[in-house]
mmCIF file of the C-alpha atoms, coordinates in Angstrom:
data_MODEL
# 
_entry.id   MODEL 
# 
loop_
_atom_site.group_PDB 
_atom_site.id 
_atom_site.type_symbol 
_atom_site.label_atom_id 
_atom_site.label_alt_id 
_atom_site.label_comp_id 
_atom_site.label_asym_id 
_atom_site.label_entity_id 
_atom_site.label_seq_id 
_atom_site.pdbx_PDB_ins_code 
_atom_site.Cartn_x 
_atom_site.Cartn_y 
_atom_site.Cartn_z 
_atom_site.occupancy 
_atom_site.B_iso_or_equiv 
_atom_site.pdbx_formal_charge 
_atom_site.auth_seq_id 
_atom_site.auth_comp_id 
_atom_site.auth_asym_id 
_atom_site.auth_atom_id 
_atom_site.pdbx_PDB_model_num 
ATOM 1   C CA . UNK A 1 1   ? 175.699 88.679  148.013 1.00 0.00 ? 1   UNK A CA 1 
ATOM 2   C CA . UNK A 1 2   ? 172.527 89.044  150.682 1.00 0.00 ? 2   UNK A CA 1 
ATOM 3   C CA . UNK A 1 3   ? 172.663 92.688  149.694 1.00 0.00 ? 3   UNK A CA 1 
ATOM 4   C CA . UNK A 1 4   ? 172.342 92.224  145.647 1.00 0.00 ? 4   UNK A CA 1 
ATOM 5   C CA . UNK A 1 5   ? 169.854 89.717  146.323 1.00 0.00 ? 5   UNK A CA 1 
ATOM 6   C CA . UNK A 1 6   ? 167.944 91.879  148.980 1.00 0.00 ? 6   UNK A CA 1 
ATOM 7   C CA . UNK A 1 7   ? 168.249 94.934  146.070 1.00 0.00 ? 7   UNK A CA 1 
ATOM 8   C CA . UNK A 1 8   ? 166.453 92.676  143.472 1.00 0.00 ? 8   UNK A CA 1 
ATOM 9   C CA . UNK A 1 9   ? 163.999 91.795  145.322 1.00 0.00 ? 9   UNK A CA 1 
ATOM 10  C CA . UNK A 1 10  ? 163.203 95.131  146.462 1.00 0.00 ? 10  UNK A CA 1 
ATOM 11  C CA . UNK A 1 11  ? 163.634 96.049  142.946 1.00 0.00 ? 11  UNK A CA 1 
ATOM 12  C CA . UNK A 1 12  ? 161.248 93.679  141.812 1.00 0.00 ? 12  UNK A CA 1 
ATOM 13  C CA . UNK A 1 13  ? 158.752 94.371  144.147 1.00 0.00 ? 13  UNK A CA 1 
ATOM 14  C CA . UNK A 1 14  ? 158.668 98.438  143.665 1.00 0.00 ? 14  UNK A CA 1 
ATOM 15  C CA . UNK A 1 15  ? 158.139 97.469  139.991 1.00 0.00 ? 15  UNK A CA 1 
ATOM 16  C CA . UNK A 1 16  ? 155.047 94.936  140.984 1.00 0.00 ? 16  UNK A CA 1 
ATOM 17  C CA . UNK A 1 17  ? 153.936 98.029  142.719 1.00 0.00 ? 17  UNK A CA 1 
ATOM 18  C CA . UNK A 1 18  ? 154.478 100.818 140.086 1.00 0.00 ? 18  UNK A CA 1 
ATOM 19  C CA . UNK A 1 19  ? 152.819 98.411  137.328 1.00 0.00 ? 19  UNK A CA 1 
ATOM 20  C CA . UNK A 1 20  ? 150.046 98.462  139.381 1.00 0.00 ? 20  UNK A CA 1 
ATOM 21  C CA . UNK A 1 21  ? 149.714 102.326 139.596 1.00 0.00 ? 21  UNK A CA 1 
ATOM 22  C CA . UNK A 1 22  ? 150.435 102.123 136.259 1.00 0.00 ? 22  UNK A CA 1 
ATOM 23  C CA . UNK A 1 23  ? 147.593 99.887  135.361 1.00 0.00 ? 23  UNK A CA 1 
ATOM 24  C CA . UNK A 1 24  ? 144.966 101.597 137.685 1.00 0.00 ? 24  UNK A CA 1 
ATOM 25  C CA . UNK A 1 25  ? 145.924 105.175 136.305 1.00 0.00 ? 25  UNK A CA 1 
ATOM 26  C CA . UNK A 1 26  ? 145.599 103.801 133.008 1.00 0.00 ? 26  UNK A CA 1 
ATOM 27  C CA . UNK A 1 27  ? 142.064 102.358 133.637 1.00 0.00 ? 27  UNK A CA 1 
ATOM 28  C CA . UNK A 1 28  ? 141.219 105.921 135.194 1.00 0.00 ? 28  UNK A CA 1 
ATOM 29  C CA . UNK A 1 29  ? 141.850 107.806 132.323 1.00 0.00 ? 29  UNK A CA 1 
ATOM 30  C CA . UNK A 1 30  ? 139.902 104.936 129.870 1.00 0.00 ? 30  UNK A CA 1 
ATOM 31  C CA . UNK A 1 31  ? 137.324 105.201 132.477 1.00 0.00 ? 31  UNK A CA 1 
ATOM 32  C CA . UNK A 1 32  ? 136.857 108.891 132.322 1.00 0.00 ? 32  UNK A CA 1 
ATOM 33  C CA . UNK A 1 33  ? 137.138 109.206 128.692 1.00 0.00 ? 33  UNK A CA 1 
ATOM 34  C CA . UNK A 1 34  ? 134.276 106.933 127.937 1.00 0.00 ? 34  UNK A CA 1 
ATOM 35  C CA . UNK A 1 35  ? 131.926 108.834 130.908 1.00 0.00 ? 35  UNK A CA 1 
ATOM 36  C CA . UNK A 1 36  ? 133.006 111.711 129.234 1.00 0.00 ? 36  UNK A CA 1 
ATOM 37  C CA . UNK A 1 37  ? 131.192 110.480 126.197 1.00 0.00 ? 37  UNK A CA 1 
ATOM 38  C CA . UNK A 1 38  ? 128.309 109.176 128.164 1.00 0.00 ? 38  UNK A CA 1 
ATOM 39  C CA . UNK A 1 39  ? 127.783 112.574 129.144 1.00 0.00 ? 39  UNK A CA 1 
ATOM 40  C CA . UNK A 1 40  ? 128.017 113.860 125.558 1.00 0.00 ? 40  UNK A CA 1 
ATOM 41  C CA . UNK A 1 41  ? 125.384 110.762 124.233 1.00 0.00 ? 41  UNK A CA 1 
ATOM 42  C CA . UNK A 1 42  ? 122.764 112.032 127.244 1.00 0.00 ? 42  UNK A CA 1 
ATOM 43  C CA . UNK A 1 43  ? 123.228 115.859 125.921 1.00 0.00 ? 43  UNK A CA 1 
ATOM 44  C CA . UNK A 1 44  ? 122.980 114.995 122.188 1.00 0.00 ? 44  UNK A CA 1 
ATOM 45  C CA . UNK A 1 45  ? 119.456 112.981 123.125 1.00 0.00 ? 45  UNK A CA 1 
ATOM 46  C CA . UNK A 1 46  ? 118.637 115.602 125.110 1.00 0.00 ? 46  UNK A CA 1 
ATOM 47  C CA . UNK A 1 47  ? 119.315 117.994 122.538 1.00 0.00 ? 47  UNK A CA 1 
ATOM 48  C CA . UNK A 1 48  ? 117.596 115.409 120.180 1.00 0.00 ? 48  UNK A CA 1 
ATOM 49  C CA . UNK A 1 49  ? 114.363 114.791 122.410 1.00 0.00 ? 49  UNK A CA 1 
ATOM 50  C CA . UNK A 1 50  ? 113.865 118.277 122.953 1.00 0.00 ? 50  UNK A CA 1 
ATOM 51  C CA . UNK A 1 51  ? 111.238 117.444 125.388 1.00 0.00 ? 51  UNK A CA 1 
ATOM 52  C CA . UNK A 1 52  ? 109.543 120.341 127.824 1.00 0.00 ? 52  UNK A CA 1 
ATOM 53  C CA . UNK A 1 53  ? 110.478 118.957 131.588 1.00 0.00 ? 53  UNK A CA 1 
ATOM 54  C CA . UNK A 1 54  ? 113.101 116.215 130.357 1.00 0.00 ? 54  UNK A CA 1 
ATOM 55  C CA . UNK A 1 55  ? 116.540 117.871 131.145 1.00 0.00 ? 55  UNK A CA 1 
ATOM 56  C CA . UNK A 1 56  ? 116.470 116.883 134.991 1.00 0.00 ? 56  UNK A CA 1 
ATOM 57  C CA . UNK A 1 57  ? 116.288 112.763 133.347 1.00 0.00 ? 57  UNK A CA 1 
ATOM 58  C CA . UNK A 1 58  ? 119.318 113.469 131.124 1.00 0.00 ? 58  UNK A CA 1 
ATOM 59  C CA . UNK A 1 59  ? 121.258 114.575 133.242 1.00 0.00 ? 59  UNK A CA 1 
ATOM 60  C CA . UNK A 1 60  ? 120.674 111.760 136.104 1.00 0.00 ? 60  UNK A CA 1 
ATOM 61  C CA . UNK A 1 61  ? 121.021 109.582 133.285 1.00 0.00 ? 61  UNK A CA 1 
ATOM 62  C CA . UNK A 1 62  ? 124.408 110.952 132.099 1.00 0.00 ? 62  UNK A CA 1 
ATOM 63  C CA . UNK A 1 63  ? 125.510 110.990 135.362 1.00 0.00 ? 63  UNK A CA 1 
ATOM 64  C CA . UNK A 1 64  ? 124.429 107.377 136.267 1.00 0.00 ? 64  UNK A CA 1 
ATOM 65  C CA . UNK A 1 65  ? 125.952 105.959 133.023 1.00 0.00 ? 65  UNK A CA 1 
ATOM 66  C CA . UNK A 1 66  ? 129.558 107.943 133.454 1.00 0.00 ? 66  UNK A CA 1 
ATOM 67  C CA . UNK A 1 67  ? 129.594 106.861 137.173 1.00 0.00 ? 67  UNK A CA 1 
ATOM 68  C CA . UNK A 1 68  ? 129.127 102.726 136.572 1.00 0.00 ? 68  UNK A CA 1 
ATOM 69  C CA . UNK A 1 69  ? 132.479 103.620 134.016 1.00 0.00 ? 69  UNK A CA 1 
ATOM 70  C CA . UNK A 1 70  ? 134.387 103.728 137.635 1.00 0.00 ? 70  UNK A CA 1 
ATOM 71  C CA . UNK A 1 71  ? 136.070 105.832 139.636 1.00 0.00 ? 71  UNK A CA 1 
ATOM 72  C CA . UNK A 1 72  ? 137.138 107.526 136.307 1.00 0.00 ? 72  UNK A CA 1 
ATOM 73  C CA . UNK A 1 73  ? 133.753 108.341 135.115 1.00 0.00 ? 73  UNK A CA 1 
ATOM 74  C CA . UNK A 1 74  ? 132.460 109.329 138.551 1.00 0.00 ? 74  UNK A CA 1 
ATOM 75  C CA . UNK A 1 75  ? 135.375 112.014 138.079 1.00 0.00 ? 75  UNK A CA 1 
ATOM 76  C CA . UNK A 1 76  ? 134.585 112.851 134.745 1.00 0.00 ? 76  UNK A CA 1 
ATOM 77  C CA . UNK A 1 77  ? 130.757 113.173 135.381 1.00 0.00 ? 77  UNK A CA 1 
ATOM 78  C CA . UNK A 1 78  ? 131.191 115.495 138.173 1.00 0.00 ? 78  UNK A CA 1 
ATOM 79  C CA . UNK A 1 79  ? 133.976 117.743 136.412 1.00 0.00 ? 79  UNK A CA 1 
ATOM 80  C CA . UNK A 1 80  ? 131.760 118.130 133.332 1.00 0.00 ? 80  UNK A CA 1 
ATOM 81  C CA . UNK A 1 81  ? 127.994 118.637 135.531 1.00 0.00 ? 81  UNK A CA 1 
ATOM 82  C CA . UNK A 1 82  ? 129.983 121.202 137.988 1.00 0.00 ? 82  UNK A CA 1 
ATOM 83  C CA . UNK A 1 83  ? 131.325 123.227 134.919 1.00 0.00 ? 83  UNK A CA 1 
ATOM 84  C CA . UNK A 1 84  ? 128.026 123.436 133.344 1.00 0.00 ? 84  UNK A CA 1 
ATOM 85  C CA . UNK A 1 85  ? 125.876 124.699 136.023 1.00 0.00 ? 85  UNK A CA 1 
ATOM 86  C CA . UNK A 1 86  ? 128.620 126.972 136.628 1.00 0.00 ? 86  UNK A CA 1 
ATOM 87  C CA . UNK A 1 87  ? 128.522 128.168 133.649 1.00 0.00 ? 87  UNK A CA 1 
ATOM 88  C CA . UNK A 1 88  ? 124.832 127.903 133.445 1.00 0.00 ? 88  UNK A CA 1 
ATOM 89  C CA . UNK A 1 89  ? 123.900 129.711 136.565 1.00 0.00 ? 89  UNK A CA 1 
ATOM 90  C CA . UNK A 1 90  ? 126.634 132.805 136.106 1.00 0.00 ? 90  UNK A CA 1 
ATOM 91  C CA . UNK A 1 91  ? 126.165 133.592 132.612 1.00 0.00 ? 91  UNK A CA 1 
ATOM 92  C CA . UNK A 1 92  ? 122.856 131.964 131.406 1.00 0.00 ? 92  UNK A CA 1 
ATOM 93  C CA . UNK A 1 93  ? 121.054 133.395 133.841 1.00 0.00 ? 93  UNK A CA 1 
ATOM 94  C CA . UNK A 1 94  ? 118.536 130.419 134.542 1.00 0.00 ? 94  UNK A CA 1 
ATOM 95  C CA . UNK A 1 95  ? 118.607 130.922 138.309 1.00 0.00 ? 95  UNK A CA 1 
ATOM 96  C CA . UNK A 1 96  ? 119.766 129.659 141.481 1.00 0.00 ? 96  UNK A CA 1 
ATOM 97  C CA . UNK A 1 97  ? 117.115 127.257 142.173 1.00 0.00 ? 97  UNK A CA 1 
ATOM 98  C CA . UNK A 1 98  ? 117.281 125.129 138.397 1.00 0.00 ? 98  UNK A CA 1 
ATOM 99  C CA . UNK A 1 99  ? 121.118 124.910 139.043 1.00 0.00 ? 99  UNK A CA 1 
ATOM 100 C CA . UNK A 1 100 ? 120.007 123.502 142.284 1.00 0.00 ? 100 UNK A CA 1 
ATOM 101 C CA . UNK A 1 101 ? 117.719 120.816 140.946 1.00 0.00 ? 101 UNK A CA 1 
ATOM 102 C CA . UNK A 1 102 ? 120.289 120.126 137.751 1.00 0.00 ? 102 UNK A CA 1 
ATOM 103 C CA . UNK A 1 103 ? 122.782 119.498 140.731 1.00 0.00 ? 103 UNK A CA 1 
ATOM 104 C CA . UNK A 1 104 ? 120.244 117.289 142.711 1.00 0.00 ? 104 UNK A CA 1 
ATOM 105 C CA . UNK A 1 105 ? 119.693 114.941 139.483 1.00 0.00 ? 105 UNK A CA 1 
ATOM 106 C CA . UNK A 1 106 ? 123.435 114.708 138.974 1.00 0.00 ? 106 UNK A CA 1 
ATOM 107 C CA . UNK A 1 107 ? 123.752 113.817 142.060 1.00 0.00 ? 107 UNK A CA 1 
ATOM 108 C CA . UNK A 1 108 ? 121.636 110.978 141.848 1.00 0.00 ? 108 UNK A CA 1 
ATOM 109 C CA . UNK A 1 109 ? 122.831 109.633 139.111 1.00 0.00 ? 109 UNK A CA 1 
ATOM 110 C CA . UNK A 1 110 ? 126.241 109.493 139.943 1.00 0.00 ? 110 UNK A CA 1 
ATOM 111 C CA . UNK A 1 111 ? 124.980 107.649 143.063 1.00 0.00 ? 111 UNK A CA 1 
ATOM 112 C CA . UNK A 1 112 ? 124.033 104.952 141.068 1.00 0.00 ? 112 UNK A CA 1 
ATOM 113 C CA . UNK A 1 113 ? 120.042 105.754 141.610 1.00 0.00 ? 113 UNK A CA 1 
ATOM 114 C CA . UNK A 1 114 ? 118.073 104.645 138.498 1.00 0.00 ? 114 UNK A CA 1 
ATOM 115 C CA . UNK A 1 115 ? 117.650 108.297 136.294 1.00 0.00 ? 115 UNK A CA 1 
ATOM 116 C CA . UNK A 1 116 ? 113.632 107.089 135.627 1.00 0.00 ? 116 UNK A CA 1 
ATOM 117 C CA . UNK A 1 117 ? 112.933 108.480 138.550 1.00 0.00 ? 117 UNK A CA 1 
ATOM 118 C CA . UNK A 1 118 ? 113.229 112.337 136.457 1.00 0.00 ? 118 UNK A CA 1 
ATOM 119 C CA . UNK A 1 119 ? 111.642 110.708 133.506 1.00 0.00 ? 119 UNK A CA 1 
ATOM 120 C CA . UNK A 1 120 ? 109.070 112.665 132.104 1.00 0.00 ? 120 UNK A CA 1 
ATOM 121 C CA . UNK A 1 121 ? 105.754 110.993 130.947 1.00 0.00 ? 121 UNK A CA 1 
ATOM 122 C CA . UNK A 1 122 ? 105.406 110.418 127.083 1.00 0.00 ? 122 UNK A CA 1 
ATOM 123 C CA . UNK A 1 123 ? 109.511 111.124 126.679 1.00 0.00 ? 123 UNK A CA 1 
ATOM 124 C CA . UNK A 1 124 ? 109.690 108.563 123.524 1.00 0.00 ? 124 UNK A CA 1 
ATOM 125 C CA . UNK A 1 125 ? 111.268 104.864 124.795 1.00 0.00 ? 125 UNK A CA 1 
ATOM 126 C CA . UNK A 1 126 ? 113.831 106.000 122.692 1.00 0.00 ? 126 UNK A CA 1 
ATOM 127 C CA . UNK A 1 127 ? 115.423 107.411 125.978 1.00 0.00 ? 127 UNK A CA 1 
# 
């Protein structure tokens, strides 16, 4: 009887444990999903603003918004900024040293510094 009763409890608490895997995977994925669509909304108003000097802001401020999603949209953030100035720097052929900056202002935003700090005078409030 000790055993059956030492089995459910085990039981029991390997399923406490694997709901909570569960639950935190789940809010991972949710997480990343919506930064992945804060990343689209700061490339669409970038896009949008099409303002000379700007792109540095939208991308802090992309990565800022993805990254207070959670661990998730930290992830998701960095996935999407590392594939574009990848693709950026090999086939674009913008250069070594605007990848460099992109990367700096992605950086900072996914630290959780405020993006003004890249934002251009006269960009509309809009932004």
């Amino acid at each position: 009887m000790k055993f059956y009763n030492c089995m459910l409890l085990l039981s029991l608490g390997l399923c406490v444990s694997a709901q909570n895997w569960f639950t935190d995977a789940g809010s991972f994925v949710r997480d990343a999903y919506r930064g992945a669509g804060d990343m689209w909304h700061a490339y669409s108003d970038m896009r949008e603003a099409n303002y000379k000097n700007a792109d540095k802001y939208f991308h802090a401020r992309g990565n800022y918004y993805a990254a207070q999603r959670g661990p998730g949209g930290k992830w998701a953030a960095e996935v999407i900024s590392d594939a574009r100035e990848r693709w950026q720097s090999d086939i674009s052929g913008r250069g070594a040293e605007d990848t460099r900056q992109d990367q700096e202002a992605n950086e900072w935003g996914r630290s959780g510094k405020d993006p003004n700090h890249y934002r251009p005078k006269g960009l509309p409030l809009k932004y």
